[in-house]
N, CA, C and O atoms as CSV, one atom per row, in Angstrom:
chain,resi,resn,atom,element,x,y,z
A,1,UNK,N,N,-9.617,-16.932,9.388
A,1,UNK,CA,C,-9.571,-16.093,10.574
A,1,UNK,C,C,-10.211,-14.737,10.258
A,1,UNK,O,O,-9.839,-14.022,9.327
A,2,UNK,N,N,-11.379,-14.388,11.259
A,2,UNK,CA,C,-11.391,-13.029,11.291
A,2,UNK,C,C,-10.976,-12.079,10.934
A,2,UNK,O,O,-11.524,-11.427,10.045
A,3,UNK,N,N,-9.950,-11.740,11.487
A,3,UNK,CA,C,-8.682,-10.416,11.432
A,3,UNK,C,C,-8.233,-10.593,10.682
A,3,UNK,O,O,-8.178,-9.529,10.066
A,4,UNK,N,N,-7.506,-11.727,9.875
A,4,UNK,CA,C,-7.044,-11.770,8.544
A,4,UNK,C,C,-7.943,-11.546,7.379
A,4,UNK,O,O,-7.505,-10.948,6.396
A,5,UNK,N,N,-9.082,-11.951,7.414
A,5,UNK,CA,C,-9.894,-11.213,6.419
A,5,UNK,C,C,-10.418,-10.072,6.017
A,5,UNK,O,O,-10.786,-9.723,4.896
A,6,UNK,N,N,-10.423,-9.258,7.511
A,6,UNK,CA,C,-10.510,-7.576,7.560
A,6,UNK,C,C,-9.302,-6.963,7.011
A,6,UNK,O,O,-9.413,-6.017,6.232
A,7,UNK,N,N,-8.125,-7.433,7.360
A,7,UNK,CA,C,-7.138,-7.205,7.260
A,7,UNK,C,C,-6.899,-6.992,5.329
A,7,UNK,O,O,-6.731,-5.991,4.634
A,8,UNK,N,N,-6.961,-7.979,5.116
A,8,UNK,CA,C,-7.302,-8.326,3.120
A,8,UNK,C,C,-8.376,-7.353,2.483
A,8,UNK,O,O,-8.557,-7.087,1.295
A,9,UNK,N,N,-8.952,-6.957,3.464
A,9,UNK,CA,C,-10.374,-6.388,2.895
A,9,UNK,C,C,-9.730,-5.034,3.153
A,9,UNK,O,O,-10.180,-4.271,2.298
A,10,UNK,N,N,-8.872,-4.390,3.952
A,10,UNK,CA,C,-8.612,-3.123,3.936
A,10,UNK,C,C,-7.802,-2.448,3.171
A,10,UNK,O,O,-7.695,-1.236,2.984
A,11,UNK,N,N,-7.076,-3.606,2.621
A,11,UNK,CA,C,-5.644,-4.130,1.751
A,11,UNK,C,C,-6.409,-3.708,0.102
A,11,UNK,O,O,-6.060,-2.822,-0.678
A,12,UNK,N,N,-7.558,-4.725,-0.034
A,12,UNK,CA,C,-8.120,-4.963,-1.103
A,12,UNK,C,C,-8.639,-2.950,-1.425
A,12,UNK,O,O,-8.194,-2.162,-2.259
A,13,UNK,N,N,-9.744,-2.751,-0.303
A,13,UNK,CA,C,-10.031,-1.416,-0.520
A,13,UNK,C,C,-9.266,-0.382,-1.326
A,13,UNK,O,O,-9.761,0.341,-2.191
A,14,UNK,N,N,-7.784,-0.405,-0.872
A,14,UNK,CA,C,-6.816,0.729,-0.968
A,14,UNK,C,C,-6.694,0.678,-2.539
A,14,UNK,O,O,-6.981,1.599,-3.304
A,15,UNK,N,N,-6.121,-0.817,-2.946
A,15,UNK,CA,C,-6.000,-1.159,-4.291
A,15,UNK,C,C,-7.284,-0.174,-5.150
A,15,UNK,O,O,-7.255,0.939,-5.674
A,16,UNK,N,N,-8.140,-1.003,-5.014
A,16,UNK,CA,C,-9.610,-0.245,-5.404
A,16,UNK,C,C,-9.756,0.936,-5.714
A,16,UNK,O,O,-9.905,1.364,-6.858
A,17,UNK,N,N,-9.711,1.778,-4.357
A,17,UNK,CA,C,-9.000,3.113,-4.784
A,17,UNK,C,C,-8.137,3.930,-5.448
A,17,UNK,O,O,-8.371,5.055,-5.888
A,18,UNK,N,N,-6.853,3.134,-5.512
A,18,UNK,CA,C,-5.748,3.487,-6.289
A,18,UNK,C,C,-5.908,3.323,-7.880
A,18,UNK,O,O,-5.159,4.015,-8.570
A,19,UNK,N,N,-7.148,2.158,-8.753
A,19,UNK,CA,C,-7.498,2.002,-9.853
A,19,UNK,C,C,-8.375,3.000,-10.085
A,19,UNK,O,O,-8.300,3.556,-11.180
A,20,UNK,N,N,-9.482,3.485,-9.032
A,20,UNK,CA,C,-10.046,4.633,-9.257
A,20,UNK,C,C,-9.361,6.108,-9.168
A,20,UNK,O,O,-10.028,7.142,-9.207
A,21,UNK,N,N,-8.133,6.076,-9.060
A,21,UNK,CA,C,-8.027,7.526,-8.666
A,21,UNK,C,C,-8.374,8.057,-8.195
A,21,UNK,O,O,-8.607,9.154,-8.703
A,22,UNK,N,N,-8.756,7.832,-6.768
A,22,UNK,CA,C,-9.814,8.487,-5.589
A,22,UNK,C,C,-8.596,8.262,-4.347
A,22,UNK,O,O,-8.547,7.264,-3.627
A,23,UNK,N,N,-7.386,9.737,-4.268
A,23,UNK,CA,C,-6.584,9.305,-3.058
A,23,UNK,C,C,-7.351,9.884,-1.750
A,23,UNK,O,O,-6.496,10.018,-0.875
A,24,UNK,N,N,-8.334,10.190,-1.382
A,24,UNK,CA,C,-9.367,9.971,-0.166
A,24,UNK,C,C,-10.218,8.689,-0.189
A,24,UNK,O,O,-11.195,8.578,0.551
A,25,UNK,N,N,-9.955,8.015,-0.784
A,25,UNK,CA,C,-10.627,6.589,-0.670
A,25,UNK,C,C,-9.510,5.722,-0.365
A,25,UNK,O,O,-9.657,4.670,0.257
A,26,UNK,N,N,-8.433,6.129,-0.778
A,26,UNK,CA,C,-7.108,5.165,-0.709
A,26,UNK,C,C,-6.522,5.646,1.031
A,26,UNK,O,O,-5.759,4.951,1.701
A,27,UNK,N,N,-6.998,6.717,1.385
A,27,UNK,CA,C,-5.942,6.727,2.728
A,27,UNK,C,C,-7.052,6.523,4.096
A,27,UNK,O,O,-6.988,6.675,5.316
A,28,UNK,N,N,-8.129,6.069,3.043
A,28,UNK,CA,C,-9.378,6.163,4.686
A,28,UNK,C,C,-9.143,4.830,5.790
A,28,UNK,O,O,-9.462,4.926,6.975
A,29,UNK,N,N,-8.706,3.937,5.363
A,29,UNK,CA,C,-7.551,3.396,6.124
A,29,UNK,C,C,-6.900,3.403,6.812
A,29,UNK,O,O,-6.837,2.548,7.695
A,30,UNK,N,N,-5.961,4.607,6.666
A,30,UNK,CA,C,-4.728,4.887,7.445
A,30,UNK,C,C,-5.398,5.487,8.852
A,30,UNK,O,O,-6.524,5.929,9.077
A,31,UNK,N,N,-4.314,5.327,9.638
A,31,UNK,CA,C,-4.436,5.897,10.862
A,31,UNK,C,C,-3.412,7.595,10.708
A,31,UNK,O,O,-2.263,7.829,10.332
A,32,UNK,N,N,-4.002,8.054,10.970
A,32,UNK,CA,C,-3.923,9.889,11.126
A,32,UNK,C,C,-2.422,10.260,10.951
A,32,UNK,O,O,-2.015,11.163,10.220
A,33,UNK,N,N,-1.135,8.892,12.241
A,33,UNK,CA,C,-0.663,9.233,12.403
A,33,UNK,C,C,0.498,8.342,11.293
A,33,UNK,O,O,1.691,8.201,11.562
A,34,UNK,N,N,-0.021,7.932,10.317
A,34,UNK,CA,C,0.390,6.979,8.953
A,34,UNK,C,C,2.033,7.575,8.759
A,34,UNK,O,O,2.449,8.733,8.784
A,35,UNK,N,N,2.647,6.472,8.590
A,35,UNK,CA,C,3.598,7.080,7.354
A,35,UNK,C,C,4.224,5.832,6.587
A,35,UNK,O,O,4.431,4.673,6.946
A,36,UNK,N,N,4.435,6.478,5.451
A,36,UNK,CA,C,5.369,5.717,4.137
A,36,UNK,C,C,6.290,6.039,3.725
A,36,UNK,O,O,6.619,7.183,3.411
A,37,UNK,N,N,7.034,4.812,3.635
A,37,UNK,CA,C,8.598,4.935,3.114
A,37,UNK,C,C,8.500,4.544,1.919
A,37,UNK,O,O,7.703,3.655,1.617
A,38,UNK,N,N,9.044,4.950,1.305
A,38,UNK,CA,C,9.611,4.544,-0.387
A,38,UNK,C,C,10.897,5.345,-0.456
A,38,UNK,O,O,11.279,6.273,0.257
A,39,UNK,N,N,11.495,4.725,-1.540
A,39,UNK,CA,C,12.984,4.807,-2.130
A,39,UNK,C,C,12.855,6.466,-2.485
A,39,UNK,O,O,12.122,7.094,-3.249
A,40,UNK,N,N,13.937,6.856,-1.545
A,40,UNK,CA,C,13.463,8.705,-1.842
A,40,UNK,C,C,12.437,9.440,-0.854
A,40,UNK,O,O,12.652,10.652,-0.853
A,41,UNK,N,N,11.688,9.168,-0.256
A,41,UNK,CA,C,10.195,9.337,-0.138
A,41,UNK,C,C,10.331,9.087,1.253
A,41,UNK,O,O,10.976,8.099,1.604
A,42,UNK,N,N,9.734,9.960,2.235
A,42,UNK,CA,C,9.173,9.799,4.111
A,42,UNK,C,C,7.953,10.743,3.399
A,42,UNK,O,O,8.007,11.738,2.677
A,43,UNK,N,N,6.865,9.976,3.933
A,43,UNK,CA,C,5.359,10.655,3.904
A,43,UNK,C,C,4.980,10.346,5.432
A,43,UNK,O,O,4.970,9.219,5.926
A,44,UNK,N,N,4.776,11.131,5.867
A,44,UNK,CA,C,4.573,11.547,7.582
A,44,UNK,C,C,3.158,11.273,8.361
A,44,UNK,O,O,3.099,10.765,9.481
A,45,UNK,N,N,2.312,11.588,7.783
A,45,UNK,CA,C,0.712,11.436,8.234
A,45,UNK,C,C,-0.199,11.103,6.782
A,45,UNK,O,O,0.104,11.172,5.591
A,46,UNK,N,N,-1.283,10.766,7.403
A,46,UNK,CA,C,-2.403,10.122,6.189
A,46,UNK,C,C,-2.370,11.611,5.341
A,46,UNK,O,O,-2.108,11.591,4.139
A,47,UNK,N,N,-2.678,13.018,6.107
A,47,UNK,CA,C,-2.963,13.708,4.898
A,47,UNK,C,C,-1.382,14.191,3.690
A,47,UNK,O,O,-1.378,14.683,2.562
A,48,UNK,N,N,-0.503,13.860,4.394
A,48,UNK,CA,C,0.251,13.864,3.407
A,48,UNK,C,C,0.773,12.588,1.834
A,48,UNK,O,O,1.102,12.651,0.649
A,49,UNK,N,N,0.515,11.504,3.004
A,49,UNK,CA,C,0.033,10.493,2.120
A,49,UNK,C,C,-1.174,10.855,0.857
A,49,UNK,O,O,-0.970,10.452,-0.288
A,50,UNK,N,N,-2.276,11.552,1.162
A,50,UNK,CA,C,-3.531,11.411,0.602
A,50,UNK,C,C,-2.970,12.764,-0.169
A,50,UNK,O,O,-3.389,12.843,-1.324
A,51,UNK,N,N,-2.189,13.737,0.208
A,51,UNK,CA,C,-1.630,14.974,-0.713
A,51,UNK,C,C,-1.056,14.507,-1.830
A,51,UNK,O,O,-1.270,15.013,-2.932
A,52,UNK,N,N,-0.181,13.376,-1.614
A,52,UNK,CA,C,0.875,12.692,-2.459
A,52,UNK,C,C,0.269,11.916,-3.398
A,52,UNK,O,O,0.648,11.893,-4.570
A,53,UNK,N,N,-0.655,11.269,-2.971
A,53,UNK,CA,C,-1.273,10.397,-3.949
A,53,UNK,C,C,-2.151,11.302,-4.964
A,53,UNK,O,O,-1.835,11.277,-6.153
A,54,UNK,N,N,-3.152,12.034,-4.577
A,54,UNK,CA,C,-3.569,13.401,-5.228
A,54,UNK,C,C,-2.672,13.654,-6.507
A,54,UNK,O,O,-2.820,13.358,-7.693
A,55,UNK,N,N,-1.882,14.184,-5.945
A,55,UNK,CA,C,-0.782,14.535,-6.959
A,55,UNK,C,C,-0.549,13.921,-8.130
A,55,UNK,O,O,-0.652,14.269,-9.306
A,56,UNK,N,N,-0.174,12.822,-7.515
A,56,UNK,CA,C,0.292,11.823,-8.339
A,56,UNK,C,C,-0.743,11.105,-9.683
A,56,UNK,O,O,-0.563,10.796,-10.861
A,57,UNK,N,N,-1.767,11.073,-8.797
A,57,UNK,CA,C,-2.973,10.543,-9.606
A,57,UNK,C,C,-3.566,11.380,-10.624
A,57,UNK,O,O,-4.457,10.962,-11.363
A,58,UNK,N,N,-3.046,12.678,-10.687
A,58,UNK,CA,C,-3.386,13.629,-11.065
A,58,UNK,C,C,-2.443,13.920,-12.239
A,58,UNK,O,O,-2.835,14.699,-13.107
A,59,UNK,N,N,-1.293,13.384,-12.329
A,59,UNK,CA,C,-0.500,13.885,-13.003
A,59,UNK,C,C,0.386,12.073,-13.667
A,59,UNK,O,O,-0.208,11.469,-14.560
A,60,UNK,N,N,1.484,11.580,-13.199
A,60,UNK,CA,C,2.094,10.639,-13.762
A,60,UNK,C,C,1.265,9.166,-13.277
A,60,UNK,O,O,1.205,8.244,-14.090
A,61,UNK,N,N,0.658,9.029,-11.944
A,61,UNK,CA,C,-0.345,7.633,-11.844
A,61,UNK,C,C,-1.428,7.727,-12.457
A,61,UNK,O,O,-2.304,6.911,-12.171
A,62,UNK,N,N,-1.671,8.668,-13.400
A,62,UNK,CA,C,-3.403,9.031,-14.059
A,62,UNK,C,C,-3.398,7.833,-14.609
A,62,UNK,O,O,-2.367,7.547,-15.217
A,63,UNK,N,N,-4.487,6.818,-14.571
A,63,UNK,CA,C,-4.547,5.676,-15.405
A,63,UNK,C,C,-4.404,4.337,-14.657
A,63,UNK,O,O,-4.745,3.181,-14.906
A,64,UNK,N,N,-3.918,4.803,-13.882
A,64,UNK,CA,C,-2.295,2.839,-12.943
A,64,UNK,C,C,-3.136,2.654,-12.018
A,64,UNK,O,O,-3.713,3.528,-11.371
A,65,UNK,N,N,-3.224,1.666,-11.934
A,65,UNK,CA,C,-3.617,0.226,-11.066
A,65,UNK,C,C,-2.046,-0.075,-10.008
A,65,UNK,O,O,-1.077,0.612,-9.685
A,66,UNK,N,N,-2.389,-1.120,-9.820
A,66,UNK,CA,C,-1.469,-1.612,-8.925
A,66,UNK,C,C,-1.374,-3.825,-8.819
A,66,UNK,O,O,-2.335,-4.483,-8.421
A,67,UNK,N,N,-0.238,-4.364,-9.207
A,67,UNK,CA,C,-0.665,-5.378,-9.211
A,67,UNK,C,C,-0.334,-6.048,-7.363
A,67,UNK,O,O,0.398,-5.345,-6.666
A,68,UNK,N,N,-0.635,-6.726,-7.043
A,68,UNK,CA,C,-0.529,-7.173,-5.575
A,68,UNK,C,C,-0.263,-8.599,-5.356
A,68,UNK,O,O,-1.070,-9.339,-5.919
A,69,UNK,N,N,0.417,-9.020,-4.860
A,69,UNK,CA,C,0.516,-10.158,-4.052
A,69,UNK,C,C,1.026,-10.365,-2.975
A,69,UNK,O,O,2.191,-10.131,-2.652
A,70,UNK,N,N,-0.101,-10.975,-2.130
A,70,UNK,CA,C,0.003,-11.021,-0.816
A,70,UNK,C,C,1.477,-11.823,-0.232
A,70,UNK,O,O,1.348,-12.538,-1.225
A,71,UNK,N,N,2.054,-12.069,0.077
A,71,UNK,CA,C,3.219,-12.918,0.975
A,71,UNK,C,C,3.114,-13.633,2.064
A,71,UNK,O,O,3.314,-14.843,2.179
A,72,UNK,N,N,2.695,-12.635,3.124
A,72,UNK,CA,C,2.205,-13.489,4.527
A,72,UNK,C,C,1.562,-12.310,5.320
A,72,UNK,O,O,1.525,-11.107,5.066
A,73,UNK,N,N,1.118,-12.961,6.254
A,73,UNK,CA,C,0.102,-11.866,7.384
A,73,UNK,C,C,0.393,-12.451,8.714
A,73,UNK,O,O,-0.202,-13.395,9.233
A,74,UNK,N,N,1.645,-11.590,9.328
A,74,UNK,CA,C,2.383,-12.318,11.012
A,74,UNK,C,C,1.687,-11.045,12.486
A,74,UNK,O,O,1.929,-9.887,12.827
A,75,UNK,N,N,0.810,-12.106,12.923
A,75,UNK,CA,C,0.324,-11.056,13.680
A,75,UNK,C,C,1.541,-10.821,14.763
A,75,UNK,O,O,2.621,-11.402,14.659
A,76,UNK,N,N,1.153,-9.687,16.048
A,76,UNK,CA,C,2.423,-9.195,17.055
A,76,UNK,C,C,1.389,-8.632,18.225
A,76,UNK,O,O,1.158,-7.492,18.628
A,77,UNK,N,N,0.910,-9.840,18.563
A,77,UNK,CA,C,-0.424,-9.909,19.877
A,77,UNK,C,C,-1.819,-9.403,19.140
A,77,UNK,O,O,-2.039,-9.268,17.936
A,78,UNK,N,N,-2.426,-9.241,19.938
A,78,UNK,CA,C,-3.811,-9.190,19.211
A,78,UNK,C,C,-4.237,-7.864,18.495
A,78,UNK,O,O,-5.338,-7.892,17.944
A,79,UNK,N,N,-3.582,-6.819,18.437
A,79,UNK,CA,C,-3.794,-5.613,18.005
A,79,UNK,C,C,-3.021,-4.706,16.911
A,79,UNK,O,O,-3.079,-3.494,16.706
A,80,UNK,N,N,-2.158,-5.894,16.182
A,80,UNK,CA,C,-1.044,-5.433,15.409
A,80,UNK,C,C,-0.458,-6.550,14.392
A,80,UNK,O,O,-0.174,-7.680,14.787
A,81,UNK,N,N,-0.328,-6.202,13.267
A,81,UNK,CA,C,-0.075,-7.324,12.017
A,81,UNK,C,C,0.870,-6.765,11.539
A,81,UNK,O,O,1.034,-5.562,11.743
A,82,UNK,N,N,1.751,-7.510,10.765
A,82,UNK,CA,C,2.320,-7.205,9.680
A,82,UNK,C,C,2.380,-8.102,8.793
A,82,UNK,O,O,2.546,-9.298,9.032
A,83,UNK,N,N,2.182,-7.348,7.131
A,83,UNK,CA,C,2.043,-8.143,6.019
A,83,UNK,C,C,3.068,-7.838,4.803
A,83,UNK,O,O,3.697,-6.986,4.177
A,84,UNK,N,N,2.782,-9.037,4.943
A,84,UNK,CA,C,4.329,-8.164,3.456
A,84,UNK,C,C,4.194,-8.866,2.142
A,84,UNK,O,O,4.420,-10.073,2.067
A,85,UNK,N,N,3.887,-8.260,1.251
A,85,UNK,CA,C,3.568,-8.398,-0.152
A,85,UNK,C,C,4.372,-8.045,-0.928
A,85,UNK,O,O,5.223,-7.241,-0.546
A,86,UNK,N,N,4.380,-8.587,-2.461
A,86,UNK,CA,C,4.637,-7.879,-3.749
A,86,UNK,C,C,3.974,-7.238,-4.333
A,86,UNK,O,O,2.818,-7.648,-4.439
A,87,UNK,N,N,4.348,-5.843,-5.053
A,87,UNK,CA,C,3.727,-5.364,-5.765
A,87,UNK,C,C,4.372,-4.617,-6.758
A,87,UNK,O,O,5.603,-4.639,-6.747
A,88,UNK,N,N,3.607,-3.750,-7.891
A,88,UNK,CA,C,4.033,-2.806,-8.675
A,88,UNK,C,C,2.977,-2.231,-9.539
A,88,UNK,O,O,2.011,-2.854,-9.979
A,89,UNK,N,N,3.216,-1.156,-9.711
A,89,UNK,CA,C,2.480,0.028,-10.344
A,89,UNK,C,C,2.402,-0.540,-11.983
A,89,UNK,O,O,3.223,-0.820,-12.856
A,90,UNK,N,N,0.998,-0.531,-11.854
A,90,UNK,CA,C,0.679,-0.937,-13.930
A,90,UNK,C,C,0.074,0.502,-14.205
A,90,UNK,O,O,-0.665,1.166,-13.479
A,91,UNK,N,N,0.527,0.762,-15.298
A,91,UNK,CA,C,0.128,1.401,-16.455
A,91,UNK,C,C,-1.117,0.709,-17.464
A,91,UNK,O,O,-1.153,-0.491,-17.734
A,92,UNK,N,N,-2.028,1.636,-17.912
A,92,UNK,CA,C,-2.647,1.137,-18.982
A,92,UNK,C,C,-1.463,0.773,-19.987
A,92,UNK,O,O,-0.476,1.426,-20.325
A,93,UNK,N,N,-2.065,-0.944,-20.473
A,93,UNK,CA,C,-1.760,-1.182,-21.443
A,93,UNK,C,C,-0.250,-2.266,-21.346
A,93,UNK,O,O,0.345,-2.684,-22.339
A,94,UNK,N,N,0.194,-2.600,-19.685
A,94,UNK,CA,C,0.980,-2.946,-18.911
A,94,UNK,C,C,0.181,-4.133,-18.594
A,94,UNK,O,O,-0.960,-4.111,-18.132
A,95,UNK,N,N,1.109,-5.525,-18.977
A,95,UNK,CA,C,0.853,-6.794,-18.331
A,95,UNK,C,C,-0.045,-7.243,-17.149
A,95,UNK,O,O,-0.048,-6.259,-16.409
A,96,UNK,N,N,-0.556,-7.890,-16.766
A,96,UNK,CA,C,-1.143,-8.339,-15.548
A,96,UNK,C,C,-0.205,-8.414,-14.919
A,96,UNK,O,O,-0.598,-8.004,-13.827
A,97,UNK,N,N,1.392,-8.796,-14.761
A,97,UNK,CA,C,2.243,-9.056,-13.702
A,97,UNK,C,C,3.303,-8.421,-14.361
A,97,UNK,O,O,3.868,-8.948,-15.320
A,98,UNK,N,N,3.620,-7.299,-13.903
A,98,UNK,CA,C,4.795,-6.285,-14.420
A,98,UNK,C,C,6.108,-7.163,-14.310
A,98,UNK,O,O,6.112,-8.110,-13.524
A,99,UNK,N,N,7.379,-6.833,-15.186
A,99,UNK,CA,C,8.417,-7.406,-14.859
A,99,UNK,C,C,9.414,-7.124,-13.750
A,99,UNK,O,O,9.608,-6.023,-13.235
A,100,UNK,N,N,9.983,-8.194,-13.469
A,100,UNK,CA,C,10.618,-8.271,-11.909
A,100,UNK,C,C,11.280,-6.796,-11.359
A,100,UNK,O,O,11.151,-6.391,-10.203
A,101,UNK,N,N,12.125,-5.981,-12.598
A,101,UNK,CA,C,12.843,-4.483,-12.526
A,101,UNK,C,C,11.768,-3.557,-11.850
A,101,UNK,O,O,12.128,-2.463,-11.416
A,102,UNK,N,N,10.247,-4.030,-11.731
A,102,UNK,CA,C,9.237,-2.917,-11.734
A,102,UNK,C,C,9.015,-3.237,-10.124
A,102,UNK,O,O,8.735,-2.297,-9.380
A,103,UNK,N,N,9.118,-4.323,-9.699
A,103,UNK,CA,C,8.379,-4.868,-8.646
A,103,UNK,C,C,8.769,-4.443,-7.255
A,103,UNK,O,O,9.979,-4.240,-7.345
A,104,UNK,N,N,8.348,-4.170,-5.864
A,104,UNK,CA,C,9.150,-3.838,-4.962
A,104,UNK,C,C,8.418,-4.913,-3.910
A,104,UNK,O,O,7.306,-5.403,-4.110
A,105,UNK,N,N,9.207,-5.163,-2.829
A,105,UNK,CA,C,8.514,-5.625,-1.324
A,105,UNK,C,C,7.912,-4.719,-0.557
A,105,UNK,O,O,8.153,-3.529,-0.358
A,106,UNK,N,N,7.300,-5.264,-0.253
A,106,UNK,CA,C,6.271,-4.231,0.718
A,106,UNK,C,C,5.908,-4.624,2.093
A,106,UNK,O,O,5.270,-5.662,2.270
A,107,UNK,N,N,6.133,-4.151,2.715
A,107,UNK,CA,C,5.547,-4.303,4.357
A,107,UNK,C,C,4.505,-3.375,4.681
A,107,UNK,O,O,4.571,-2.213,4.280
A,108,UNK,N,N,3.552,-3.789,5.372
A,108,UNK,CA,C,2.555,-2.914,5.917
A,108,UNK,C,C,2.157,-2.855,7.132
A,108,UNK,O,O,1.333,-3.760,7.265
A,109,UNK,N,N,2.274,-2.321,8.049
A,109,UNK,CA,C,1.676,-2.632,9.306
A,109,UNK,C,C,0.661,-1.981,9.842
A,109,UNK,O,O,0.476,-0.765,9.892
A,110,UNK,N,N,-0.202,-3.135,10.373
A,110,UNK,CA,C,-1.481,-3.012,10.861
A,110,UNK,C,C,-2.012,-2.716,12.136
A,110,UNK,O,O,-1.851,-3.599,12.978
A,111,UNK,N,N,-2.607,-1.690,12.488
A,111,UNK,CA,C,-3.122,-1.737,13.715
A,111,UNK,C,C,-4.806,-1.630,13.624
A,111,UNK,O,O,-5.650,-1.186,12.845
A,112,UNK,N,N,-4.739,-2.404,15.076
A,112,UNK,CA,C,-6.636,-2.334,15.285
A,112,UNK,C,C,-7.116,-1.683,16.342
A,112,UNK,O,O,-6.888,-2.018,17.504
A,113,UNK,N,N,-7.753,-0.792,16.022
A,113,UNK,CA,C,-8.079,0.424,16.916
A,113,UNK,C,C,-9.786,0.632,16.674
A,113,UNK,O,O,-10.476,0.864,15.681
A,114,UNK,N,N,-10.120,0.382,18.386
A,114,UNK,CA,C,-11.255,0.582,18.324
A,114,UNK,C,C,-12.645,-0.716,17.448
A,114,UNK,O,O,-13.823,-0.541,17.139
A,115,UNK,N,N,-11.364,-2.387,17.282
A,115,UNK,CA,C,-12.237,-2.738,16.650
A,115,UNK,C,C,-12.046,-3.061,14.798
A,115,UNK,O,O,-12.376,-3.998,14.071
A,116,UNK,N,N,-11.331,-1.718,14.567
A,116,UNK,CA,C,-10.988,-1.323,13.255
A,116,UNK,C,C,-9.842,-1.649,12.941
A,116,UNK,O,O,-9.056,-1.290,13.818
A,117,UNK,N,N,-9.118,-2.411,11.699
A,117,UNK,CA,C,-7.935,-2.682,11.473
A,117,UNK,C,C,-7.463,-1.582,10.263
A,117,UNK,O,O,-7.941,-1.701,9.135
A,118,UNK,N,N,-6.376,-0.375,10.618
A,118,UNK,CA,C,-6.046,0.559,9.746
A,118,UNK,C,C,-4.635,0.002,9.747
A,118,UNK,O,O,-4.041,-0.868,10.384
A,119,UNK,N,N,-4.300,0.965,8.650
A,119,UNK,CA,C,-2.963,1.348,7.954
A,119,UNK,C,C,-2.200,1.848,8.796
A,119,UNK,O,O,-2.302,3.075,8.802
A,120,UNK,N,N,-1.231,1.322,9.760
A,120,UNK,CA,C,-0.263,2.165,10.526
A,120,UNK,C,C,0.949,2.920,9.846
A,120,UNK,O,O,1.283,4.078,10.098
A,121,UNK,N,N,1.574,2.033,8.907
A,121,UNK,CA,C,2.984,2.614,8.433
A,121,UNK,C,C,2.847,1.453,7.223
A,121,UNK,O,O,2.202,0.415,7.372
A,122,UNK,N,N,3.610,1.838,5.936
A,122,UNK,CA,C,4.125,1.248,4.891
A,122,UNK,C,C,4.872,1.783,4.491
A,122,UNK,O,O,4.964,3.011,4.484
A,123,UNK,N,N,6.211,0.377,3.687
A,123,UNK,CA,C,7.355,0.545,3.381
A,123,UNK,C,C,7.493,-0.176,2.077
A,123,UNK,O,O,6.633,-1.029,1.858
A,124,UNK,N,N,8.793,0.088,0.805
A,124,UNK,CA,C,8.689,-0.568,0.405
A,124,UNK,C,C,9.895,-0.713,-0.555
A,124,UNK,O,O,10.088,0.324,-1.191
A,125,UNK,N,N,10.642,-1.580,-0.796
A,125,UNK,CA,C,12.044,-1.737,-1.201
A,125,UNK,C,C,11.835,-2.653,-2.850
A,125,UNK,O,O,11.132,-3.636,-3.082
A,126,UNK,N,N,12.621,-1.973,-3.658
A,126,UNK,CA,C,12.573,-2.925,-5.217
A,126,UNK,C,C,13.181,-4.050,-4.361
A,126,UNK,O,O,13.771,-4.136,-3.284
A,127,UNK,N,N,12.560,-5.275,-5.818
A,127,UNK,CA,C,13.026,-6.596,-5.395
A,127,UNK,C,C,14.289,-6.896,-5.701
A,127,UNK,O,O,15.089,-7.577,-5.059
A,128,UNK,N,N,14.473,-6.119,-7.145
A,128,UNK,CA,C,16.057,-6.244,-7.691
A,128,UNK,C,C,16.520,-5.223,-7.193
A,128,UNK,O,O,16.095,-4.074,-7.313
A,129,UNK,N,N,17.513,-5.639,-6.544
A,129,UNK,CA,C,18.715,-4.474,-6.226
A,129,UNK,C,C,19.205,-3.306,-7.498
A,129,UNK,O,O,19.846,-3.829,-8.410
A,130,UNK,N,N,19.004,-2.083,-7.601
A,130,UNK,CA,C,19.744,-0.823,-8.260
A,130,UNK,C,C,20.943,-1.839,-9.106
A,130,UNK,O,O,21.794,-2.291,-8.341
A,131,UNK,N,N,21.105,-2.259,-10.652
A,131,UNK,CA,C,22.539,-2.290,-10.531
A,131,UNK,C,C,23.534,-0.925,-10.039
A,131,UNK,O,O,23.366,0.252,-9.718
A,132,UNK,N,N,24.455,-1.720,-10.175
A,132,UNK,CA,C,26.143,-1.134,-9.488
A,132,UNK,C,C,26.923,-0.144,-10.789
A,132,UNK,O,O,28.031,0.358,-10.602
């Protein structure tokens, strides 16, 4: 399908970016009005996203990749996806498939605007629960 392959390809991009350390290549994607959840973490719009990643890349992600696996891609009418993957942050020198403690779920949702399939919102929860 079409849209699922743009969809992978916008997916794929971000990754790309995130191995380069280029967080304006990683949020060109997003839609303006973006935000991300993580454990701790509300990032509100792409440029705060693209502030955050900056940062980050700059300082403790200097080096990290990201490993990915896709899950599924459920569209919600013709202008809106959601995908939800595994992933986790590698380090140089870090396995091809980090261990399960590292890994989180991820949801992403997609909108197509104008044609274009961006980054609406991402979320993303460890797979193992915090022990107690």
């Amino acid at each position: 399908m079409e849209d699922e392959a743009a969809i992978q390809a916008v997916l794929a991009d971000s990754y790309e970016a995130w191995a380069a350390g280029d967080a304006e290549g990683m949020v060109v994607d997003y839609t303006a009005d973006a935000t991300a959840i993580m454990p701790g973490s509300l990032r509100d719009s792409r440029e705060v996203i693209r502030q955050n990643m900056a940062l980050g890349f700059a300082g403790p992600l200097k080096g990290s990749s990201t490993y990915n696996k896709q899950l599924s891609i459920r569209f919600a009418g013709r202008d809106a996806a959601i995908v939800i993957s595994q992933a986790a942050i590698r380090f140089p020198g870090d396995p091809e498939i980090p261990e399960d403690a590292r890994k989180v779920n991820a949801t992403w949702v997609m909108e197509k605007r104008d044609g274009r399939w961006l980054i609406a919102a991402y979320h993303n929860s460890p797979v193992l629960a915090p022990a107690q």
